[in-house]
C-alpha positions as CSV (number, residue, x, y, z in Angstrom):
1,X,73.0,75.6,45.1
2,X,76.7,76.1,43.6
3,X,77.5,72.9,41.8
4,X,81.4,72.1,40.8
5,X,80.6,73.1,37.1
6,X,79.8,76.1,38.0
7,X,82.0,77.5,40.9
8,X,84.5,79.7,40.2
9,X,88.2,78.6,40.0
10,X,91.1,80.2,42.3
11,X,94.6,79.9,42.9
12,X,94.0,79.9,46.4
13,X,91.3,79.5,49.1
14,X,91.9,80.3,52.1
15,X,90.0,79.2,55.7
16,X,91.2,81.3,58.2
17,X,90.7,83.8,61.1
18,X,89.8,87.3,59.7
19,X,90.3,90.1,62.4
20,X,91.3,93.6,62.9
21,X,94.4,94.9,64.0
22,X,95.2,97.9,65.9
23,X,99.2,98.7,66.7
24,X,100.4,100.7,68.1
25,X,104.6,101.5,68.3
26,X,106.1,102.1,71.8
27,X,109.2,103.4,72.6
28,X,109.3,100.5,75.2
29,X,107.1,97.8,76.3
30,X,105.2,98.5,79.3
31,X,106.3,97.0,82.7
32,X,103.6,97.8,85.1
33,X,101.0,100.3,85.6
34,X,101.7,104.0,84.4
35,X,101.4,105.7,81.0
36,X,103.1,104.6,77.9
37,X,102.9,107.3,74.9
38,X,102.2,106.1,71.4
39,X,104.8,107.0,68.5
40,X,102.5,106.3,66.0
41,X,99.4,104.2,65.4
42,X,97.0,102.3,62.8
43,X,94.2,100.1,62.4
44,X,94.3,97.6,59.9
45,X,93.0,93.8,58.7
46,X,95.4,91.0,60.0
47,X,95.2,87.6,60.5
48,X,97.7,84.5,59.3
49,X,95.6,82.6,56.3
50,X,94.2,86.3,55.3
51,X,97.2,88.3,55.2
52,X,98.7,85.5,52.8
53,X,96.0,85.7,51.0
54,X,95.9,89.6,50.8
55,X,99.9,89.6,50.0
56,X,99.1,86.4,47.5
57,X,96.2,88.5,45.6
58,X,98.4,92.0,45.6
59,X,100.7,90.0,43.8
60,X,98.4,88.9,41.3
61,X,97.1,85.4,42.8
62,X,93.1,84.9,42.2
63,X,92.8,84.2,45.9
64,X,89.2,83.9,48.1
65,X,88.9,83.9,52.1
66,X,86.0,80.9,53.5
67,X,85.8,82.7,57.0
68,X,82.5,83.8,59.2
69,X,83.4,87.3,61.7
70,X,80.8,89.5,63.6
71,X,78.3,92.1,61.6
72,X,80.1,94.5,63.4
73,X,82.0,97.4,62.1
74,X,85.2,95.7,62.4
75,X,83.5,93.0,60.5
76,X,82.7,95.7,58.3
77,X,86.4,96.8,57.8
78,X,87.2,93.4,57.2
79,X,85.7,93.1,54.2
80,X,86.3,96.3,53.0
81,X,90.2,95.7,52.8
82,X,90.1,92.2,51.3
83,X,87.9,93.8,48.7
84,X,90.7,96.5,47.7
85,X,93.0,93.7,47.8
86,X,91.2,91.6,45.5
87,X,90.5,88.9,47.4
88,X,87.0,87.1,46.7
89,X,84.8,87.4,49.8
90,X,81.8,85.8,49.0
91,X,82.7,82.6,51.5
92,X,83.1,85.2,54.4
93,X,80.0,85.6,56.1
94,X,79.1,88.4,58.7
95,X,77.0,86.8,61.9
96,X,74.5,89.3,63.3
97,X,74.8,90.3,66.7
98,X,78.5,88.9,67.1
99,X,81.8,90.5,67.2
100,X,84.7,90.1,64.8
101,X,88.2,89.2,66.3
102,X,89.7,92.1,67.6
103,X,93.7,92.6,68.4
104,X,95.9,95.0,69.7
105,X,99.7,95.1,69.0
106,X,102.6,97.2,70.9
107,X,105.5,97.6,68.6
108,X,109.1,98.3,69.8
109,X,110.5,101.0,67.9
110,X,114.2,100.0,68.5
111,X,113.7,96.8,66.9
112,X,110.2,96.0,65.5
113,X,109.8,93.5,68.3
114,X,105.8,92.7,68.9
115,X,103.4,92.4,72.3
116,X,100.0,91.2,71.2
117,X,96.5,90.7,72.8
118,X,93.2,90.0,71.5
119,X,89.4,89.5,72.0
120,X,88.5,86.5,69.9
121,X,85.6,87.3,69.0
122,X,82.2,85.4,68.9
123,X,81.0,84.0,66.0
124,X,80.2,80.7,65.5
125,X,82.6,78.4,63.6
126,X,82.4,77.1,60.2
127,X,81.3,73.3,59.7
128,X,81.7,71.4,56.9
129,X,78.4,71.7,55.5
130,X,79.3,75.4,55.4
131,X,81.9,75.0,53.6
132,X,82.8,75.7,49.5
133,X,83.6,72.6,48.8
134,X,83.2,72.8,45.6
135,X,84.9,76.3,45.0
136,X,87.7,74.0,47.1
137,X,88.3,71.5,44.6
138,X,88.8,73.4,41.8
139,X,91.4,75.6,43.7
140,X,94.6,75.2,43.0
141,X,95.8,75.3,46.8
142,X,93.9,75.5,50.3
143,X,95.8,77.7,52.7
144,X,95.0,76.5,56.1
145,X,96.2,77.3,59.6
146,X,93.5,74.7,61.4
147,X,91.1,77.5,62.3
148,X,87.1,76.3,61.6
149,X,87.9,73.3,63.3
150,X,87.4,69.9,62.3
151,X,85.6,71.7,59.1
152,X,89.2,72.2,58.0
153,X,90.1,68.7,57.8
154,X,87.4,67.8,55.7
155,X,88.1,70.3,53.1
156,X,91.9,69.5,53.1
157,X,90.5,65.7,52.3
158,X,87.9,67.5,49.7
159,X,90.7,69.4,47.9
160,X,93.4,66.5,48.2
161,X,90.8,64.3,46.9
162,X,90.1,66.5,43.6
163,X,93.9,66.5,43.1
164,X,95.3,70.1,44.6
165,X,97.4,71.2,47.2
166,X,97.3,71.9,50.9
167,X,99.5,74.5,52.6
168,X,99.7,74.7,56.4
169,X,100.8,77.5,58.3
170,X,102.5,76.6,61.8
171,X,102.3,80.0,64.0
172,X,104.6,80.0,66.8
173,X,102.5,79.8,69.7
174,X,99.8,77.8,68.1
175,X,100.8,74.3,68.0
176,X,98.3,71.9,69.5
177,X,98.5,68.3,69.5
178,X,94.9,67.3,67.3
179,X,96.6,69.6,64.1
180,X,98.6,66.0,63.8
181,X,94.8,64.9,62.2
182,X,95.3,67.7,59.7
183,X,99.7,67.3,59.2
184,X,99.6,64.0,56.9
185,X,97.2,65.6,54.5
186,X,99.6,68.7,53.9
187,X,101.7,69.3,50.9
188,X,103.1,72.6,51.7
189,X,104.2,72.9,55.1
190,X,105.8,76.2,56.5
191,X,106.2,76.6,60.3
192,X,108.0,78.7,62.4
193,X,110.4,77.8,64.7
194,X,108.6,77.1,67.7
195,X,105.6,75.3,66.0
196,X,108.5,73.0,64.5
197,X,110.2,72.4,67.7
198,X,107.4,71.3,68.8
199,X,105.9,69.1,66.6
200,X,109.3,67.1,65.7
201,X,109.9,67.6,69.5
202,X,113.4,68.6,68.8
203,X,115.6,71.9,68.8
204,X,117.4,70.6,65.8
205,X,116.3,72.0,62.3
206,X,117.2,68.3,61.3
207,X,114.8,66.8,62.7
208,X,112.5,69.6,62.5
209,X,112.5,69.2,58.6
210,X,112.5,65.3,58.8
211,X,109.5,65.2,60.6
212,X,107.4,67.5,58.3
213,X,108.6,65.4,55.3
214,X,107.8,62.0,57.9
215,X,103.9,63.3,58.1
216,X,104.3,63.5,54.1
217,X,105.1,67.2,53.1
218,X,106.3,67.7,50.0
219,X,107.5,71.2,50.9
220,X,108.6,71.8,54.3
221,X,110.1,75.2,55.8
222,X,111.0,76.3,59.1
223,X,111.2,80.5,59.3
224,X,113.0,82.1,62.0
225,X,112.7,85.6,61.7
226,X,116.1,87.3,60.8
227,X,117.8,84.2,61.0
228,X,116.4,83.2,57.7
229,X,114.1,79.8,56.5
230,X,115.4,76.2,56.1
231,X,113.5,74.2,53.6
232,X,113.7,70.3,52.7
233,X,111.6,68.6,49.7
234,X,110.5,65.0,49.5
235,X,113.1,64.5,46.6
236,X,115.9,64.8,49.3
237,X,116.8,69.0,48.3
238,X,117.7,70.8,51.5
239,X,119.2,74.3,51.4
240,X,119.2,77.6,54.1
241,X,117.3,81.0,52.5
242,X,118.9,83.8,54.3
243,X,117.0,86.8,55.6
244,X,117.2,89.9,53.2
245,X,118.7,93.2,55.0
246,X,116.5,96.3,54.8
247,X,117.6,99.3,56.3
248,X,115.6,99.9,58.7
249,X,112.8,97.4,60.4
250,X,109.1,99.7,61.1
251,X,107.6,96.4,62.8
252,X,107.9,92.3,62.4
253,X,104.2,91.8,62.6
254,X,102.8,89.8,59.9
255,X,106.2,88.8,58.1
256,X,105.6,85.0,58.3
257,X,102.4,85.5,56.8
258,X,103.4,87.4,53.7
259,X,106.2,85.1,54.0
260,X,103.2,82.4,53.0
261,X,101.4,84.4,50.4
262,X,104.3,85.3,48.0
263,X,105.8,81.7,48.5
264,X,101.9,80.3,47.5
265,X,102.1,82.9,44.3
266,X,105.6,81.8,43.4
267,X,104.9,78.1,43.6
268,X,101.6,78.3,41.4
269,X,103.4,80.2,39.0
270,X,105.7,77.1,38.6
271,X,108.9,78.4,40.0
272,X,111.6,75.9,41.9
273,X,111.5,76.1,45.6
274,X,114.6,78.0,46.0
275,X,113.5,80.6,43.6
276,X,109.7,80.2,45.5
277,X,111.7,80.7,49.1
278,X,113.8,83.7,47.5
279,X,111.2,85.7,46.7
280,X,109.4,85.2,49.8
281,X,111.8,85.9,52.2
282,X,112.4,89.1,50.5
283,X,108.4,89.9,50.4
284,X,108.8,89.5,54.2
285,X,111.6,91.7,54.8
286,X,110.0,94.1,52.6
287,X,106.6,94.0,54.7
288,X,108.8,94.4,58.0
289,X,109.5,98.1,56.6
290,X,105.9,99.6,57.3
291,X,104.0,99.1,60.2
292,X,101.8,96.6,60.5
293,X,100.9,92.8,59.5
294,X,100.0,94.3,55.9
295,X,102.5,97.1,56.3
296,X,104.0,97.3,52.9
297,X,102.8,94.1,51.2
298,X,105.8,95.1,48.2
299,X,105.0,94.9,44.4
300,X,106.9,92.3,41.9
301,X,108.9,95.1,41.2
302,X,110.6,96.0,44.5
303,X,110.6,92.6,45.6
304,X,113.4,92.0,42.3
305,X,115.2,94.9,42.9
306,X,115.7,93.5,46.5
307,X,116.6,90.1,45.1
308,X,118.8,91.9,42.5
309,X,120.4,94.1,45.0
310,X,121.9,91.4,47.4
């Protein structure tokens, strides 16, 4: 059995919801029955905690996924594309006789605005015996978005405990009121607007912020799309990122998440917040250029000349 001695040490482990995406860009959503004709299509890996990680490890983060998906062929993909991203898979088991999550996503071409649905899948969740633990505390950062529930909790305590950091991912649409077990034990905290609304119960980014730090962030961000992110630290720092203009947006899908991964590379790398928020905001706008939650996960390269461009 892997002792702490001898598990291997990464930036980043992830516990999230591994699944496959297939989009599909419309001119217009659908209103009713009838046919809709497809501009263009792909099938791809997606996911919040995975596409972080798959954007964190592109970028040069030793990164590992602690997930369990169907023996299927989708599971089958799944692994095959965190393996050309570099991210370790050995926590990610494949359940016989069970299906891996399964999404598909209308993209408006006009805009890049999003319609999703998905089949779940039916594997059976992690618990914490399952878990790495002690691949977990020697990571740097655990990237969480609550998924393998309560098991998540217990390696946010493990990792906490061993002295690294815990980043939380707040989808919109995802909120739910027993994540407040998981909240005080986060250090990194980056929701989107609707998560943040609400959890602080307010409309005001204020408050929004306040209340993050109040469950005892250290980092707290609230992202809202093309409006940009507002951040607030524990030593009192508070400051608006703007959105970076690209010229033309493919597709929106998965922009908060590589929003997440390159902030996670920046940070470990020991660059300031506002440099850390930079250069994730202008990995996301980047990734809103291709199609798809992975679309065009940029290089350190064209994610500067953006930067340097503005």
């Amino acid at each position: 059995m892997e002792t702490t001695s001898d598990a291997p040490s990464f930036d980043i482990v992830g516990i999230g919801m591994s699944m496959i995406d297939l989009l599909k860009v419309v001119e217009e959503f659908p209103e009713g029955e009838g046919v809709t004709e497809v501009i263009e299509s792909r099938l791809q890996g997606g996911g919040p905690v995975p596409t972080a990680l798959v954007t964190a490890a592109k970028l040069g983060a030793k990164s590992a996924i602690v997930d369990r998906i169907g023996a299927d062929w989708r599971g089958d993909l799944v692994v095959h594309e965190y393996r050309a991203a570099g991210v370790d898979t050995r926590y990610l088991e494949l359940e016989p006789e069970r299906q891996t999550t399964f999404g598909a996503v209308l993209v408006r071409q006009g805009d890049g605005a999003r319609h999703v649905v998905f089949s779940p899948g039916d594997f059976t969740p992690l618990s914490i015996d399952e878990m790495p633990l002690d691949a977990i505390k020697k990571a740097k950062v655990l990237h969480l978005n609550g998924r393998h529930w309560p098991a998540c909790v217990d390696a946010a305590l493990a990792i906490r405990g061993a002295g690294g950091l815990v980043s939380f991912d707040g989808g919109a649409g995802r909120y739910h009121e027993r994540l407040c077990e998981l909240l005080p034990l986060v250090d990194i905290h980056i929701s989107a607007r609707d998560f943040a609304e609400n959890l602080a119960e307010s409309e005001d980014t204020g408050e929004q912020l306040a209340a993050m730090i109040g469950l005892g962030a250290r980092i707290a961000a609230v992202t809202d799309g093309a409006n940009g992110s507002w951040f607030a630290t524990e030593e009192g720092e508070v400051f608006h990122q703007p959105a970076f203009p690209v010229e033309a947006v493919v597709d929106t899908t998965g922009c908060g998440d590589v929003f997440h991964g390159a902030f996670l590379f920046a940070h470990i790398r020991g660059w300031s917040v506002k440099e850390a928020a930079t250069f994730a905001s202008a990995a996301a706008a980047l990734n809103a250029t291709g199609l798809g939650g992975r679309g065009h996960l940029a290089t350190l390269e064209e994610i500067r000349e953006l930067i340097m461009a503005v």
